[in-house]
KEKE-3310 file (N, C-alpha, C; in steps of 0.2 Angstrom, whole numbers, plus 5000, padded with zeros to 4 digits):
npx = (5004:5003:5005:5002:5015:5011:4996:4999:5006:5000:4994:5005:5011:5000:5003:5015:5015:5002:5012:5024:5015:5012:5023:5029:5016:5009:5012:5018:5032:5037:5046:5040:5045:5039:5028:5016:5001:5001:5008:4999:4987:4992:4996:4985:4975:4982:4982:4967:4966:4973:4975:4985:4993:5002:5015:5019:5031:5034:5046:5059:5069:5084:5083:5077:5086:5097:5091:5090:5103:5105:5100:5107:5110:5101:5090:5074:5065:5055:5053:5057:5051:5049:5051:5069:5079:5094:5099:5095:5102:5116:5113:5109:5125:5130:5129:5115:5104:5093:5093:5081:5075:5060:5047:5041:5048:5047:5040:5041:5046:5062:5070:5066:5071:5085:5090:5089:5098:5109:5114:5113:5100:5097:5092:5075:5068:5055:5046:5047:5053:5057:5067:5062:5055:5041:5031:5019:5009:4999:5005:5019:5012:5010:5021:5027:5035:5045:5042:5051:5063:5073:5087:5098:5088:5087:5095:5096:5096:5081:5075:5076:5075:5062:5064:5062:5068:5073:5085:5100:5106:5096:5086:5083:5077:5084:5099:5098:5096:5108:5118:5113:5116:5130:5134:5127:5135:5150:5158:5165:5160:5146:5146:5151:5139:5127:5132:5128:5114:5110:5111:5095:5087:5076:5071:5078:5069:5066:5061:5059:5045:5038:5040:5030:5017:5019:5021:5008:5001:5004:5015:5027:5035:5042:5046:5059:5058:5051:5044:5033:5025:5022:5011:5002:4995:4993:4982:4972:4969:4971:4987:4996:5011:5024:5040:5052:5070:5079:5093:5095:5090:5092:5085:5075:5076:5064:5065:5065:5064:5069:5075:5088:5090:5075:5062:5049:5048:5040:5028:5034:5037:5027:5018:5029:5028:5014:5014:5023:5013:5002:4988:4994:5001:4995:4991:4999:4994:4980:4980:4985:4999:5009:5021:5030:5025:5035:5027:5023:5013:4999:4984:4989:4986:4979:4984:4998:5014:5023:5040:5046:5047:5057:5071:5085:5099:5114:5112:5124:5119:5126:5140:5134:5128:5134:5140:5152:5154:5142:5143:5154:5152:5141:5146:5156:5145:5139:5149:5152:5141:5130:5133:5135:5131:5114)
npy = (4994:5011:5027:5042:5057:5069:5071:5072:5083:5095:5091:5089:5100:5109:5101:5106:5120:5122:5116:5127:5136:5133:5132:5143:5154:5148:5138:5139:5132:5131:5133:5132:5139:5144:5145:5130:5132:5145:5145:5136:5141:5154:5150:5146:5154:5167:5155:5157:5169:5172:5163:5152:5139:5133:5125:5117:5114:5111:5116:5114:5128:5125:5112:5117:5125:5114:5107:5115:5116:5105:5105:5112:5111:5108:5116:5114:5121:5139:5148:5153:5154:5163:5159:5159:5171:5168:5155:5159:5170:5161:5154:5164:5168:5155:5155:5154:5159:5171:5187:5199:5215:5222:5234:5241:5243:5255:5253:5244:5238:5244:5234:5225:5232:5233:5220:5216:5229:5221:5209:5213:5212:5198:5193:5198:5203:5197:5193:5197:5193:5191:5179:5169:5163:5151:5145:5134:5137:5127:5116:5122:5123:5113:5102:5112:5123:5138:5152:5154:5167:5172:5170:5162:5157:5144:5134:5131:5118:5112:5111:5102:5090:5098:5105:5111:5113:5116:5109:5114:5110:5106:5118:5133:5142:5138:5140:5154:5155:5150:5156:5167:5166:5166:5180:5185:5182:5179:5168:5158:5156:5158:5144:5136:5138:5131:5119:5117:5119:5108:5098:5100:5099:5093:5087:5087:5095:5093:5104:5122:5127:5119:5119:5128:5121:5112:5113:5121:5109:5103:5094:5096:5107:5118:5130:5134:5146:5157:5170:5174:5162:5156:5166:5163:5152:5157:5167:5159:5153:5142:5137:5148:5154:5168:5177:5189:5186:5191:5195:5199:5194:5186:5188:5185:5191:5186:5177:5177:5175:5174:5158:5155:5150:5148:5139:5144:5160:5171:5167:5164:5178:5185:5179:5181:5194:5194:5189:5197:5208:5220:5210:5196:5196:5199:5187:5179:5182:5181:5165:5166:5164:5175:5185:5201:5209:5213:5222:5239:5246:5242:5242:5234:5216:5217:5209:5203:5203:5215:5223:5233:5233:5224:5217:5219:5211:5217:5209:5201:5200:5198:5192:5181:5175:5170:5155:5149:5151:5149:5134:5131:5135:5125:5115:5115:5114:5101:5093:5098:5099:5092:5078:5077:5066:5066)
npz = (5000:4995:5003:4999:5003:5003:5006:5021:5023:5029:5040:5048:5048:5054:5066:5070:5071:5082:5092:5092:5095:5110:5116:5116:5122:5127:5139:5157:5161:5178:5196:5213:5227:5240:5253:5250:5248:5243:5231:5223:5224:5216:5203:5199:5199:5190:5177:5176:5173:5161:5154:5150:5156:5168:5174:5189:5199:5219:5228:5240:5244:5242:5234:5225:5219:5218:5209:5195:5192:5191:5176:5169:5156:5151:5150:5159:5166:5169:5176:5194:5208:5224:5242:5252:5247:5247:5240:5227:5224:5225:5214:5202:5203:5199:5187:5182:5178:5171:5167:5171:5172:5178:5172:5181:5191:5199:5208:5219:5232:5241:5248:5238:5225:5229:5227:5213:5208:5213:5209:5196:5190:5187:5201:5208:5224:5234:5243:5262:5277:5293:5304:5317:5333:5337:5347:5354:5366:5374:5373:5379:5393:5397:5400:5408:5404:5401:5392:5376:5373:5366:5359:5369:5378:5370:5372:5384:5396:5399:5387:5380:5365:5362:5352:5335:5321:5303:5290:5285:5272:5265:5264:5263:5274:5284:5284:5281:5296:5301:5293:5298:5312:5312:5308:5319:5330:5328:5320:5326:5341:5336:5329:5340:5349:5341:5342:5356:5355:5346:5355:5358:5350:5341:5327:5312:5299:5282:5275:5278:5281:5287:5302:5308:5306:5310:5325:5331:5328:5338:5337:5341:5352:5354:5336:5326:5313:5300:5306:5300:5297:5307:5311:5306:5308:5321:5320:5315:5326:5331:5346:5347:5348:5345:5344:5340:5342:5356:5355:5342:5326:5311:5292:5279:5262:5251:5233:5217:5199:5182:5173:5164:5150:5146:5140:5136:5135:5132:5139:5153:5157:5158:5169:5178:5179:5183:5195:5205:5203:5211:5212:5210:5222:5232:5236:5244:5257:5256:5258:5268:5270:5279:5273:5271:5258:5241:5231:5233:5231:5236:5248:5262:5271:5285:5295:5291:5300:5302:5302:5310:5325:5326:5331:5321:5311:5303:5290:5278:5260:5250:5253:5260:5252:5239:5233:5235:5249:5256:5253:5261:5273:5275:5273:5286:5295:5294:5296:5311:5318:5313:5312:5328:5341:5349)
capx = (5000:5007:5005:5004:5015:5007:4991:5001:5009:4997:4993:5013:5015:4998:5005:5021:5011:5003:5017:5026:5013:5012:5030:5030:5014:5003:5012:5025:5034:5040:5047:5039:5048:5036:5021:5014:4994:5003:5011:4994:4983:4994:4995:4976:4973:4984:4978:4960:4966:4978:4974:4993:4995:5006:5016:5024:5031:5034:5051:5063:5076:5090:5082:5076:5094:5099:5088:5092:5111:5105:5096:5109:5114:5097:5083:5065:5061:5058:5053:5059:5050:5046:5058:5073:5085:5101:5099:5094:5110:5119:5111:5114:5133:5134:5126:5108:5098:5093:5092:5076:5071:5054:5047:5039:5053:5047:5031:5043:5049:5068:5074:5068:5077:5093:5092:5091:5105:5114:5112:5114:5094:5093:5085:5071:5065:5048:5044:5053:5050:5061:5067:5060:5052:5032:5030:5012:5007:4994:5011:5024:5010:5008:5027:5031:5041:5043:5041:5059:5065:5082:5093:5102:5084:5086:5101:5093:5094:5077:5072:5080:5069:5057:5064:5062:5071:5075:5092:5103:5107:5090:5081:5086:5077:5090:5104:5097:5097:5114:5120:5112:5118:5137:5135:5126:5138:5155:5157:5165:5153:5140:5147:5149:5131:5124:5135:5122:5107:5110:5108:5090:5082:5071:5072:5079:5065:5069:5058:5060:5040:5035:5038:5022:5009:5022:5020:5003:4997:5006:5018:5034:5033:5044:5049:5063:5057:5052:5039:5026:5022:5017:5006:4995:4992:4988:4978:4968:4966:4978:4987:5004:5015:5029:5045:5059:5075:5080:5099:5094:5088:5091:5079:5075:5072:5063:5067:5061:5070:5070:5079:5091:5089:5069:5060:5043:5049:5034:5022:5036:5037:5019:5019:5034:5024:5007:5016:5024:5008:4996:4986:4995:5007:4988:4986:5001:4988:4975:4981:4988:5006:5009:5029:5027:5025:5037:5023:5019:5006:4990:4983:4992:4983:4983:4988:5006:5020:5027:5046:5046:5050:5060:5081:5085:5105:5115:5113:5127:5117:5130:5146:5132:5123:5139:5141:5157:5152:5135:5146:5159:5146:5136:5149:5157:5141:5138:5156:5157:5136:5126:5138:5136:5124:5109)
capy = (5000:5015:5030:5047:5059:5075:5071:5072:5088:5101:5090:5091:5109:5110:5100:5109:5126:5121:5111:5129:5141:5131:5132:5152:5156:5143:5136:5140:5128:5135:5129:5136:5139:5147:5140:5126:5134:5151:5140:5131:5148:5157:5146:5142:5160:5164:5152:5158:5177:5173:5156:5150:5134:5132:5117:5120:5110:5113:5112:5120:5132:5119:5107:5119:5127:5108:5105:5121:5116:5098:5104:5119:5112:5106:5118:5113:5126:5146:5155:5151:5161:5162:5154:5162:5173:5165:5151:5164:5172:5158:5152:5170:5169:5151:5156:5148:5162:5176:5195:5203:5220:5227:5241:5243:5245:5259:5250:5239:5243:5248:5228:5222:5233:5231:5213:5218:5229:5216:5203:5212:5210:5192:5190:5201:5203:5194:5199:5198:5190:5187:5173:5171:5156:5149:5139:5129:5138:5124:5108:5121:5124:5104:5104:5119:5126:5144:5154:5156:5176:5174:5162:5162:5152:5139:5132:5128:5110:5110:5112:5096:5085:5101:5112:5107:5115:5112:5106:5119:5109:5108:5119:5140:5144:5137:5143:5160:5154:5148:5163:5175:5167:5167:5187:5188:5180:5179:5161:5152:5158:5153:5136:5133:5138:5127:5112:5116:5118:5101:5092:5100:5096:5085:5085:5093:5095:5095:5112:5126:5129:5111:5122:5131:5117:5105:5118:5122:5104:5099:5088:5100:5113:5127:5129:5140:5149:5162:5173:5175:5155:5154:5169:5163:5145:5159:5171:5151:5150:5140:5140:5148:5164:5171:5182:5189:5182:5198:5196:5201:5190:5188:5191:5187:5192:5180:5179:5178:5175:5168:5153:5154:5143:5145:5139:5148:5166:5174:5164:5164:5185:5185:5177:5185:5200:5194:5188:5205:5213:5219:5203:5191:5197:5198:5180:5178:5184:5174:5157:5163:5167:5185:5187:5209:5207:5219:5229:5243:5250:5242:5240:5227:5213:5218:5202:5204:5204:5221:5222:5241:5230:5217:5218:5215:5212:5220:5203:5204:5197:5198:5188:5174:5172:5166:5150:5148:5153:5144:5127:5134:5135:5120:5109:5115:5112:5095:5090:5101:5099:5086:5073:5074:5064:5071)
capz = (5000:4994:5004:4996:5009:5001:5011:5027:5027:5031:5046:5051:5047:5060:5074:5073:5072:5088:5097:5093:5099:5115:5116:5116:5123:5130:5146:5158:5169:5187:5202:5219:5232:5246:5254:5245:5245:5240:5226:5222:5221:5212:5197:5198:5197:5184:5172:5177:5171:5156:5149:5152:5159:5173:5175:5193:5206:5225:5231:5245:5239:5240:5230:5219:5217:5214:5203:5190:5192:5184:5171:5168:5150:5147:5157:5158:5171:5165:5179:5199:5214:5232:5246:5255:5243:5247:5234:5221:5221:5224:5206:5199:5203:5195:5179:5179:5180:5164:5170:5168:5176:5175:5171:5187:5199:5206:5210:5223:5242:5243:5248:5232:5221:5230:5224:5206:5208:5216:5205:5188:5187:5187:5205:5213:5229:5232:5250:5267:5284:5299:5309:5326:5337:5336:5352:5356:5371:5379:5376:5384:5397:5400:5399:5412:5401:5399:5383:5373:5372:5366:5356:5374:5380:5367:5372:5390:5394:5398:5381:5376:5359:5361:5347:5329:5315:5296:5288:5280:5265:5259:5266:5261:5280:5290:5278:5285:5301:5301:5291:5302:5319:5312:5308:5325:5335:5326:5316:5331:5343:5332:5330:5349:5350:5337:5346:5363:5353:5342:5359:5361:5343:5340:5321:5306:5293:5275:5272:5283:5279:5293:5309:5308:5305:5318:5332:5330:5329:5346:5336:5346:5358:5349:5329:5324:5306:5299:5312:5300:5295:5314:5315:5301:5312:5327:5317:5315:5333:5336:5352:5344:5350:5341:5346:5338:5346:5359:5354:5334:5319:5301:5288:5272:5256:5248:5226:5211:5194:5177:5171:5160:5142:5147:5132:5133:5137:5134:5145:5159:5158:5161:5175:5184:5181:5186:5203:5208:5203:5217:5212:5213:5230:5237:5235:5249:5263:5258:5260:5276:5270:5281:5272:5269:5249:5238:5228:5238:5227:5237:5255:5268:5276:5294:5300:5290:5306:5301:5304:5314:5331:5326:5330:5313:5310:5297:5284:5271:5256:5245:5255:5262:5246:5236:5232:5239:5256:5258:5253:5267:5280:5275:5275:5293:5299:5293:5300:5316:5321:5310:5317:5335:5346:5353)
cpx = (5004:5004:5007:5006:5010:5000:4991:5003:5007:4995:4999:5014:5008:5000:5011:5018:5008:5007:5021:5023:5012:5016:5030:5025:5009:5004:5019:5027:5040:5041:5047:5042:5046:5030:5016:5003:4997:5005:5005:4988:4984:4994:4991:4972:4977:4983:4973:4962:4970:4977:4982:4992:5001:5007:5022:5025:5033:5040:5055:5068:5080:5090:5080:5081:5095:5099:5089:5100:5111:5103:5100:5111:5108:5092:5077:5063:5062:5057:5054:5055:5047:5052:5065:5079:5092:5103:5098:5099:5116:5117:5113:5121:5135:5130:5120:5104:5098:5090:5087:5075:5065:5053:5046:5042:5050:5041:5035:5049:5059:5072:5073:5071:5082:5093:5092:5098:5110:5116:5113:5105:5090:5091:5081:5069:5058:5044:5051:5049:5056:5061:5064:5058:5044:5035:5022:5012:5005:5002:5017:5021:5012:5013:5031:5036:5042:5045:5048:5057:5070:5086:5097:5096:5085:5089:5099:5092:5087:5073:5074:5074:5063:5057:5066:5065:5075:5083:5095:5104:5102:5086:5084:5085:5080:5096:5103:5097:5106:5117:5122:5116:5126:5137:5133:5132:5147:5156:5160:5162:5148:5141:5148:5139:5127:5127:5130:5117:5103:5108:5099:5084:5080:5071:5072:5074:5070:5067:5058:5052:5036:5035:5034:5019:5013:5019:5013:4998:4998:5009:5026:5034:5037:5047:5054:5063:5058:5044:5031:5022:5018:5012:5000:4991:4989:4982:4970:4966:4969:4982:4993:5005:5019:5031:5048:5063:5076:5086:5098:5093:5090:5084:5079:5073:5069:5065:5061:5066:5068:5075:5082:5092:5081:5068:5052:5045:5043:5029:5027:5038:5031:5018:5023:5030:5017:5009:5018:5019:5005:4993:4989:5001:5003:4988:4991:4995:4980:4973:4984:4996:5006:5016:5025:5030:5029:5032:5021:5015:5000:4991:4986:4987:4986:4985:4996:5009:5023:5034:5049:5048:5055:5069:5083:5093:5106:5117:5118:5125:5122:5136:5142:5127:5129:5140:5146:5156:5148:5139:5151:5154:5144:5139:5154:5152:5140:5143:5154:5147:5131:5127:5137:5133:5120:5105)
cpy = (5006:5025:5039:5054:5066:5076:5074:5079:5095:5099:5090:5098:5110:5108:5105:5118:5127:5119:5122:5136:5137:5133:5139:5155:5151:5140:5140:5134:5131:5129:5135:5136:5140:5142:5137:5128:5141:5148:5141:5138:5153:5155:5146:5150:5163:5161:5156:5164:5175:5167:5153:5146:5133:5124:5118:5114:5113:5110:5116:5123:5128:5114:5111:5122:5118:5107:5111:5118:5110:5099:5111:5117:5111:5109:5118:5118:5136:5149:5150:5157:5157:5159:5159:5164:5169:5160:5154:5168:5170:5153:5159:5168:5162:5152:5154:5152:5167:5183:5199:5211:5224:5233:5243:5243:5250:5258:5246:5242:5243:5240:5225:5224:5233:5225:5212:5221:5226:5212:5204:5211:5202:5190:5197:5199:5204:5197:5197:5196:5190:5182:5173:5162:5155:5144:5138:5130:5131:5116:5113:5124:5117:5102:5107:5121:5133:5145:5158:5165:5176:5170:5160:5155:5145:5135:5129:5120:5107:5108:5106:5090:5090:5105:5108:5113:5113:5112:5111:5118:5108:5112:5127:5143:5143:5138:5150:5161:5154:5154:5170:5176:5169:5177:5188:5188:5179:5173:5157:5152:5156:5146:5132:5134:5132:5120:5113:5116:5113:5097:5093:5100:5090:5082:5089:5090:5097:5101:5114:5129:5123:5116:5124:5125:5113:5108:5119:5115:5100:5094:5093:5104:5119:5124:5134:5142:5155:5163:5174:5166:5153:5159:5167:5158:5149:5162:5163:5151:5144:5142:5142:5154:5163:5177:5182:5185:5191:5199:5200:5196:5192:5187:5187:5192:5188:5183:5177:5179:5172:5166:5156:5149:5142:5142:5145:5156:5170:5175:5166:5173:5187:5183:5177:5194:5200:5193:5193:5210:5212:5212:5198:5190:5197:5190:5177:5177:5179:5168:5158:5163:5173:5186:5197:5208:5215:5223:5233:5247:5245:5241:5232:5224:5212:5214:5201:5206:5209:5222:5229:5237:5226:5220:5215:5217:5215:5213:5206:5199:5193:5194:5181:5172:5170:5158:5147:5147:5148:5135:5126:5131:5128:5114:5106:5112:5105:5090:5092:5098:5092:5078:5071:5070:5068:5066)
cpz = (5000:4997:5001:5003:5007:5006:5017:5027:5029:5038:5049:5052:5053:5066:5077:5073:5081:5093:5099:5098:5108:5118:5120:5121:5129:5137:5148:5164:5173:5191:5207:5223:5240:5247:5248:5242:5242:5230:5222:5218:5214:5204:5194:5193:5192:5175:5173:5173:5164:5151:5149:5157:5162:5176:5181:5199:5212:5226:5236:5243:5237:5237:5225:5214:5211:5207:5195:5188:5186:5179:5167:5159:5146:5150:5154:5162:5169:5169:5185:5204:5218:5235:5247:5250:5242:5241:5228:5220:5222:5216:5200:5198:5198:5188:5179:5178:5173:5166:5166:5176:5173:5176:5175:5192:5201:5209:5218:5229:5238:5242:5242:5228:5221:5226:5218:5206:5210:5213:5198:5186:5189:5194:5209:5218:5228:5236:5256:5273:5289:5304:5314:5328:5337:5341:5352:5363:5378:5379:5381:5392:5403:5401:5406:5408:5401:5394:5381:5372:5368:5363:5363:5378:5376:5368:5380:5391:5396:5393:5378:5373:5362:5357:5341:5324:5308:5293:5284:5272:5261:5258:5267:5269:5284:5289:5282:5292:5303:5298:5294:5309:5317:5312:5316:5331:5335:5324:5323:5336:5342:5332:5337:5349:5348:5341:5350:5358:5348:5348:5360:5353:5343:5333:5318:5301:5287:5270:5277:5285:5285:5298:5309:5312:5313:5325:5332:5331:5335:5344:5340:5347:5355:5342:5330:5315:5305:5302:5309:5296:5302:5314:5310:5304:5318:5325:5315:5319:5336:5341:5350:5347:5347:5343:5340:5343:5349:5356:5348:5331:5312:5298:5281:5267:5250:5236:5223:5204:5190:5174:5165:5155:5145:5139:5131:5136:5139:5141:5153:5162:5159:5167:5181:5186:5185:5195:5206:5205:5209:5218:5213:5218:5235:5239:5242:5256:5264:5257:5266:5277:5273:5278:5270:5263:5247:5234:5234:5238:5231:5246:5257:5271:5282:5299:5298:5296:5303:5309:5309:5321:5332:5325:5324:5313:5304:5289:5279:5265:5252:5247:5257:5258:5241:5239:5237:5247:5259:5257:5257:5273:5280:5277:5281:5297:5298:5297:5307:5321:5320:5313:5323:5337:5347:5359)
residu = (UNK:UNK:UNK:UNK:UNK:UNK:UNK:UNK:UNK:UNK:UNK:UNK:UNK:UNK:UNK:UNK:UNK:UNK:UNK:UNK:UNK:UNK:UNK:UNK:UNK:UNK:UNK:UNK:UNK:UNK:UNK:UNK:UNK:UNK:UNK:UNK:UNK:UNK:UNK:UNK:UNK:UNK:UNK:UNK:UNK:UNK:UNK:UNK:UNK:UNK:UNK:UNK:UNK:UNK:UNK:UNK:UNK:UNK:UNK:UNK:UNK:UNK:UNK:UNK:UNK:UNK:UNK:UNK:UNK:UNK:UNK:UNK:UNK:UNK:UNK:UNK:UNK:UNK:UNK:UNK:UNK:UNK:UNK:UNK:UNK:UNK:UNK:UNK:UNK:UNK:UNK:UNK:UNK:UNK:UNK:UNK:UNK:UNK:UNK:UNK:UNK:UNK:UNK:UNK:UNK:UNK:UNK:UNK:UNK:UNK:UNK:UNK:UNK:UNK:UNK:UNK:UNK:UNK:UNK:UNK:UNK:UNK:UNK:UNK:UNK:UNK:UNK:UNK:UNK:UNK:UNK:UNK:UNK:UNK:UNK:UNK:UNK:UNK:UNK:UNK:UNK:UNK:UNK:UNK:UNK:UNK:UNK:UNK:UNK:UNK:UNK:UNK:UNK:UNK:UNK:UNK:UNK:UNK:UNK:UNK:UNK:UNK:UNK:UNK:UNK:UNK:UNK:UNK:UNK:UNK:UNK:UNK:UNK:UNK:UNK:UNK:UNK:UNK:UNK:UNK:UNK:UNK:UNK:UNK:UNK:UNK:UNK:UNK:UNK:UNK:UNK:UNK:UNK:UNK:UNK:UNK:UNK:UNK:UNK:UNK:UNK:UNK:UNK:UNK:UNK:UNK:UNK:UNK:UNK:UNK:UNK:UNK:UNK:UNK:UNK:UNK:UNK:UNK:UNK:UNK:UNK:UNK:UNK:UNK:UNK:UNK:UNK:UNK:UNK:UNK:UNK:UNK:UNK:UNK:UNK:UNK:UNK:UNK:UNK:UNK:UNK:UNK:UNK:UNK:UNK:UNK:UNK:UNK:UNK:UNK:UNK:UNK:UNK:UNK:UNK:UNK:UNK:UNK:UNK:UNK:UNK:UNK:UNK:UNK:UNK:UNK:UNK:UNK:UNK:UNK:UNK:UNK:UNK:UNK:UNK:UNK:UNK:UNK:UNK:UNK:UNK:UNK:UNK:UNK:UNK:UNK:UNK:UNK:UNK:UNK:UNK:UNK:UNK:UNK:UNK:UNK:UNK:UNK:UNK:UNK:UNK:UNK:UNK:UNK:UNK:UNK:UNK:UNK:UNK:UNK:UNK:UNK:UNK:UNK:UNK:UNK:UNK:UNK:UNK:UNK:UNK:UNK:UNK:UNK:UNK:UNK:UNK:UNK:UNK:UNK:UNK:UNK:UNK:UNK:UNK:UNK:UNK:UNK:UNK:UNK:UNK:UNK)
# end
C-alpha cells in the first residue's frame, strides 16, 4: 500500500504550528519555592486570568537550586519564585539564571530593588520576613516550660527534643538561620552555639516551611522559622506565639527569577509579572502566607507581622549568598554539628 505523503503535510505543518505556539505562549513551567497553597493559588489563578497553563512543582530552595544546576545544559524550568534569597544568588553567581528588570521598579519597596541591583537584574525581591520562634502555648503549658525570648533560651537543657528546625542543606530557611547566627555572633561563637542547641532538637526537617503546622498541631513545643508561617496558624486560633529572638535576627528576602535557556519566554514573563503585581502578592495573605509582599502599590493585610519592632541584624546578602560561602558553612556544619549525638 502505497502511501501518498502530500496528504500528510498540512497535518505536520499544523501539529508543529501548535506544538510551537504552546512552546512560546501557551504554558510556563515553574518551580515554587514558598508556601505550597501560595504556590497552588497562584498558578490556579493565573491560568484563570491569562489562559497560560502552569506546569509548577513545589520544592525547598536547595532542592530547587539543585535541581536548575542539573538541568543547567538542558533547562526545563523558565521561571523560579518564592523561598529564601540566598539560593537565588547563589544560582545568579553560577550562571543559571537570565536578567530581567521590570518596568515597574518603582512600584517595589527599597529591599527588592537592591536585589536587582545586586544581582545584575537576574534576582528580585519577592517579600521579606524574619526569623524568630512559634511555640504551642497549651504543650509548653503541660510541659512547664517557659516561653523562649532569646537564642540564649534555646540552648537551656530543659528544652531538650522540644525544638524542631529544618536542615541547612536543603532547606534556604535554615541557611538564613545559620547565616544569620554566624554574623550575629561571630562564626565560632556561632558554632559553639549550634553544638548546645544540636543536643535539644528533635528534628531537622527538610523544608523550613514544617515548623508552623508542627508547632501548631502539638507535634513539638517550639519551631525556629520564619515569624510569620506561625502567625498565620495563630491568626487560625491555634494556640501559637511568636517572638523575635531579643539578641537580633536575620531576615530574608525571599526571590524571584528567570531561568536561563527558558523555552517559553513569553508565557514565563507573564507570569513574573502577574506575581509581583498587586494581584498576585495579594494571594500571599489569603492562604495565610503573612511574608510583607514587595509591591507597595495596594493595601496590607493587617495580620502581616510588620518588621518596625523586630532587632534586625546587618545581613550581608552579597558575602552569604555566594556559592562559595554557603558550601563553606554548610559543610562545617555538617562535619562540626550534624555529626554529633543528641
Amino acid at each position: 500500500m502505497k502511501i501518498k505523503v502530500s496528504k500528510f503535510v498540512p497535518l505536520l505543518a499544523l501539529l508543529a504550528a501548535c506544538a510551537a505556539q504552546g512552546q512560546d505562549g501557551g504554558t510556563v513551567n515553574a518551580i515554587c519555592s514558598t508556601d505550597q497553597p501560595w504556590c497552588e493559588r497562584a498558578a490556579q489563578e493565573f491560568t484563570r486570568a491569562t489562559g497560560i497553563k502552569v506546569l509548577q512543582s513545589h520544592k525547598a530552595t536547595g532542592e530547587a537550586a539543585a535541581q536548575l544546576r542539573a538541568e543547567a545544559a538542558n533547562p526545563k524550568t523558565d521561571i523560579w519564585w518564592g523561598g529564601t534569597g540566598d539560593p537565588f544568588l547563589q544560582a545568579a553567581e553560577l550562571g543559571l539564571l537570565q536578567a530581567y528588570r521590570p518596568d515597574y521598579i518603582n512600584d517595589l519597596q527599597s529591599w527588592s530593588v537592591r536585589q536587582y541591583a545586586m544581582t545584575q537584574n537576574m534576582v528580585g525581591g519577592f517579600y521579606t520576613s524574619a526569623i524568630g520562634f512559634g511555640w504551642n502555648t497549651e504543650l509548653l503549658k503541660k510541659k512547664n516550660l517557659p516561653e523562649p525570648k532569646c537564642w540564649a533560651d534555646l540552648i537551656k537543657p530543659e528544652y531538650k527534643g522540644d525544638i524542631e528546625i529544618s536542615h541547612p542543606a536543603s532547606s534556604g530557611t535554615a541557611y538564613t538561620i545559620l547565616a544569620g547566627l554566624v554574623q550575629l555572633m561571630g562564626e565560632e561563637p556561632a558554632f559553639d552555639y549550634m553544638k548546645k542547641l544540636h543536643r535539644n532538637i528533635s528534628n531537622y526537617t527538610r523544608s523550613g516551611q514544617a515548623q508552623a503546622p508542627n508547632v501548631a498541631k502539638g507535634e513539638v513545643a517550639i519551631g525556629v522559622s520564619f515569624i510569620f508561617g506561625f502567625d498565620g496558624w495563630r491568626h487560625n486560633k491555634y494556640p501559637v506565639k511568636t517572638t523575635a529572638p531579643c539578641e537580633g535576627t536575620s531576615y530574608e528576602v525571599g526571590g524571584i527569577a528567570m531561568v536561563k535557556g527558558q523555552r517559553n519566554k513569553e508565557a514565563a514573563k507573564r507570569y513574573y509579572d502577574w506575581l509581583m503585581s498587586p494581584q498576585g502578592q495579594a494571594i500571599g495573605a489569603q492562604v495565610n502566607s503573612l511574608q510583607v509582599p514587595a509591591n507597595k502599590t495596594f493595601k496590607l493585610d493587617p495580620r502581616i507581622p510588620l518588621l518596625d519592632n523586630v532587632r534586625l541584624i546587618k545581613y550581608d546578602f552579597e558575602k552569604y549568598g555566594k556559592a562559595a560561602e554557603r558550601k563553606r558553612l554548610l559543610e562545617r556544619w555538617t562535619r562540626e554539628i550534624e555529626s554529633l549525638p543528641r
